[in-house]
C-alpha positions in Angstrom: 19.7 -141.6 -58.5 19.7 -140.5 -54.9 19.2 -137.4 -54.2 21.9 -135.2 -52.3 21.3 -134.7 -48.5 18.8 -131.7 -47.5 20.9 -128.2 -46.4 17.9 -127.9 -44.3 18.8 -131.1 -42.3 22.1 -129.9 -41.3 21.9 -125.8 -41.4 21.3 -125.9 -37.4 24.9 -127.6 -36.7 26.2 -125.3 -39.2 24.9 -122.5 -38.3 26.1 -123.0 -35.0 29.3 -123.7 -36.1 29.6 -120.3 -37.8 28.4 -117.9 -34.6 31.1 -120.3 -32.7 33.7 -119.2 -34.8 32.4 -115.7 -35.1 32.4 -115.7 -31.7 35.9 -116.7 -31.0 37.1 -114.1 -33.3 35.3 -111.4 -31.8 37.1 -112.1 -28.3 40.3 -112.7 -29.9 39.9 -109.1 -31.6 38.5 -107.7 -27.9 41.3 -109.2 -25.9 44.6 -108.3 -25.3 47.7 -109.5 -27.8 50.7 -110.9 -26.4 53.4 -108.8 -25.1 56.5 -108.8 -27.7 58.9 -111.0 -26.9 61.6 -109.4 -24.3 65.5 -109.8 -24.8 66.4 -110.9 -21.1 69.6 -109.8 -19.4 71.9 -112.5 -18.1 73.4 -111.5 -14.8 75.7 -114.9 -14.5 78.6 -112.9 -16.2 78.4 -109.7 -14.3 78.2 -111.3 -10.5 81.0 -109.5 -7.6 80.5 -106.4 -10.6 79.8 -103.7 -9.2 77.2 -101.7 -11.4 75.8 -98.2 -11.0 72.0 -97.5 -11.7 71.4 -94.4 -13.0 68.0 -92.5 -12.1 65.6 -92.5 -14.9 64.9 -89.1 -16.7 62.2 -89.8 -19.6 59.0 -91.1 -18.1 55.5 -90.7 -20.4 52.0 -91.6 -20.3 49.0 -92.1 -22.4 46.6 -89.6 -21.2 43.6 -92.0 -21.0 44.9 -93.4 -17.8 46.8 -89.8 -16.1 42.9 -89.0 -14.6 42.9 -93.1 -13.1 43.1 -93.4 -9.3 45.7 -95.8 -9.3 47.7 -93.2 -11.5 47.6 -90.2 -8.3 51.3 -91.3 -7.0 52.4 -90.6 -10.8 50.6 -87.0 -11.9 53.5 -84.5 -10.7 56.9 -85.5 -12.7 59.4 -85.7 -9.9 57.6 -87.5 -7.7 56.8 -89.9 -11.0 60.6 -90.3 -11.4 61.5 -91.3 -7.9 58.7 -93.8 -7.6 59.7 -95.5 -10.7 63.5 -95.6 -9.5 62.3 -97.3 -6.3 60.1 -100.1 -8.3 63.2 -100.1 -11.2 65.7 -100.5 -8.2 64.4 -103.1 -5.7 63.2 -105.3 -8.6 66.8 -105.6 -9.7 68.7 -106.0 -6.4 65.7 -108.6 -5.8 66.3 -110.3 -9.1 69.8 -110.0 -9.2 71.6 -109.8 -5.8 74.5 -111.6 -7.1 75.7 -108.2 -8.3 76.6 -105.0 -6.1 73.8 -102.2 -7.5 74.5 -98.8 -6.7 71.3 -97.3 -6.6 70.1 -94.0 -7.9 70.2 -92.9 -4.3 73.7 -93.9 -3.4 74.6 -92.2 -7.1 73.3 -88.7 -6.2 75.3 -88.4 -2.8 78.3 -89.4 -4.5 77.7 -86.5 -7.0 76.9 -84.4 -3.8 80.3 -85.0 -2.6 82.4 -84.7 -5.7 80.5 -81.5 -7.1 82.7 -79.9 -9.6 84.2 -83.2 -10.6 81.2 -85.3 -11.8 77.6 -84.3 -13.4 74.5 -84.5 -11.4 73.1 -88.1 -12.3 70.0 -86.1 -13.1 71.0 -84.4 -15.5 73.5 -86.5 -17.7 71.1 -86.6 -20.5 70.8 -90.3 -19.9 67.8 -90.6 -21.8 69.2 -90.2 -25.1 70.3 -94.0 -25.1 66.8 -94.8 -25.4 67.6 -95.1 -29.1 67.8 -98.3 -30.4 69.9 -98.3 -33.0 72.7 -96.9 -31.1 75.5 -98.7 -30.0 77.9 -96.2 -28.1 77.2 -93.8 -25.7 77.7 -90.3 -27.0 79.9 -87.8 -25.4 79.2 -85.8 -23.7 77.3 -88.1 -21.5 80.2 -91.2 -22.2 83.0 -88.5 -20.4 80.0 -87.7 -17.7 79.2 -91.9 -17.2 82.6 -92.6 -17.0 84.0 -90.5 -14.7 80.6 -91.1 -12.0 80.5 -95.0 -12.4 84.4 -94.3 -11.3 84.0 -93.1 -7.9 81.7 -95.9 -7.1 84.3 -98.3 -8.0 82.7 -99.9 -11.1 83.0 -100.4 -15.1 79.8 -100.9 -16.1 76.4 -98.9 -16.0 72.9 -99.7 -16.2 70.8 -97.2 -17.4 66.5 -97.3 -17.3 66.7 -95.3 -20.4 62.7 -94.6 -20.8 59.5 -95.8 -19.4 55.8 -95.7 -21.1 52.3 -95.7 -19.2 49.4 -97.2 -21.4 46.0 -98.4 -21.6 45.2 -102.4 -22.6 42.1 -103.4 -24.3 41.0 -105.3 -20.9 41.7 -102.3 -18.8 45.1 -103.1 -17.2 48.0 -100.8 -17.6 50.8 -101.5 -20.0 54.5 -100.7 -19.1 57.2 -100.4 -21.6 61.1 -100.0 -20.0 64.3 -99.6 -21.8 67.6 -100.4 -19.8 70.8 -100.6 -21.5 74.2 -102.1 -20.1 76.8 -99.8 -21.1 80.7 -100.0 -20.6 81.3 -96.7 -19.3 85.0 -96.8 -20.5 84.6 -98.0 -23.8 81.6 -96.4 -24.4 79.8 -99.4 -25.5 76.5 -100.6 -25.3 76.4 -104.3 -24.3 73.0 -104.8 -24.3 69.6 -103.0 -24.6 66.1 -104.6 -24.1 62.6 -102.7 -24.0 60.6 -105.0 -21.3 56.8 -105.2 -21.4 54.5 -105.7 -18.5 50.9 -105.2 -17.4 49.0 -104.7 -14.4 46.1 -103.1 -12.6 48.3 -100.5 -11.3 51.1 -98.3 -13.1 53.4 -100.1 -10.0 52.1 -103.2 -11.1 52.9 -103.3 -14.5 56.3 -101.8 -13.6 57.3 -104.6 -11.3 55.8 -107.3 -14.5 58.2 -105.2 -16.5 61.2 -105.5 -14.6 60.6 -109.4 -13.7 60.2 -110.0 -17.6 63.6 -108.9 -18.2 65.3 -110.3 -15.1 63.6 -113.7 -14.9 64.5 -115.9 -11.5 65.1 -119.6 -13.0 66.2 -122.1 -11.3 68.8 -124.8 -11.8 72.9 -124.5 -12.8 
């Protein structure tokens, strides 16, 4: 009767066959994951709109990366909030210059000029619509949306609800933004998306975040 192949004859291949395999789940446990899947905004519908972008009010960060150089234009809070309008702004009017943005900027001299009338865009309490089960804007900030988004000659408002500064495994920053589309006469929300992206910079992964949720394709 023959006799079964030795172990010892093939425990070298199979032994290198196991630290392979060990290995490859090491680095799939040390990398980084894939970003979840981002709900993208189609602009086709909304081109001639004019849309109002109001300034973002909620911005956080993990505190493992606030002492990071590339974090210094970001440490003081209002300076934080107008640098991430900027990146927020310019990446959609890039993305989408088939429709007439009206930029934080533009918003708050309007509100300048109509004091009494309309509410600081500051200070709308805009953030709340970071929520995301919610489905129509609130009052009082539906009365405050509404009657802003009006003297700019527009319906609809898109609001950077939140963003979020984190670390990734590999050392790159992770940013996490929430816009929502909302009809500011009928209160409704018509869309909402959080939008992931990562870079070496806080600016970086802002501008990945922004282009993940307003890809350019092209084609009809």
């Amino acid at each position: 009767m023959p006799m079964p192949p030795s172990i010892h004859k093939h425990s070298p291949t199979l032994c290198v066959g196991l630290l392979l395999l060990l290995a490859c789940r090491l680095n799939a446990q040390d990398g980084t994951k894939p970003l979840p899947e981002v709900r993208p905004l189609s602009t086709q519908p909304l081109a001639g709109q004019t849309i109002a972008v109001l300034p973002l009010t909620l911005l956080v960060t993990d505190p493992s990366i606030e002492s990071d150089s590339s974090y210094a234009r970001y440490r003081d809070r209002r300076a934080a909030l107008l640098r991430a309008d900027s990146l927020v702004g310019e990446g959609i009017q890039t993305r989408a210059p088939e429709v007439t943005w009206v930029l934080p900027p533009q918003l708050r001299k309007v509100a300048r000029r109509s004091a009494g009338f309309v509410e600081d865009p500051d200070q709308m309490g805009q953030a709340i619509l970071r929520a995301p089960q919610m489905s129509k804007v609130p009052d009082p900030l539906r009365s405050s949306l509404r009657g802003l988004v009006a003297l700019v000659g527009g319906r609809y408002a898109m609001v950077p609800a939140s963003v979020g500064f984190g670390p990734e495994p590999n050392g790159e920053v992770r940013a996490d933004l929430t816009l929502v589309l909302a009809d500011s006469r009928s209160g409704k929300i018509l869309w909402r998306s959080v939008a992931y992206g990562r870079g070496s910079s806080p600016d970086q992964a802002l501008n990945a975040a922004v282009a993940a949720v307003l890809p350019v394709t092209g084609g009809p």
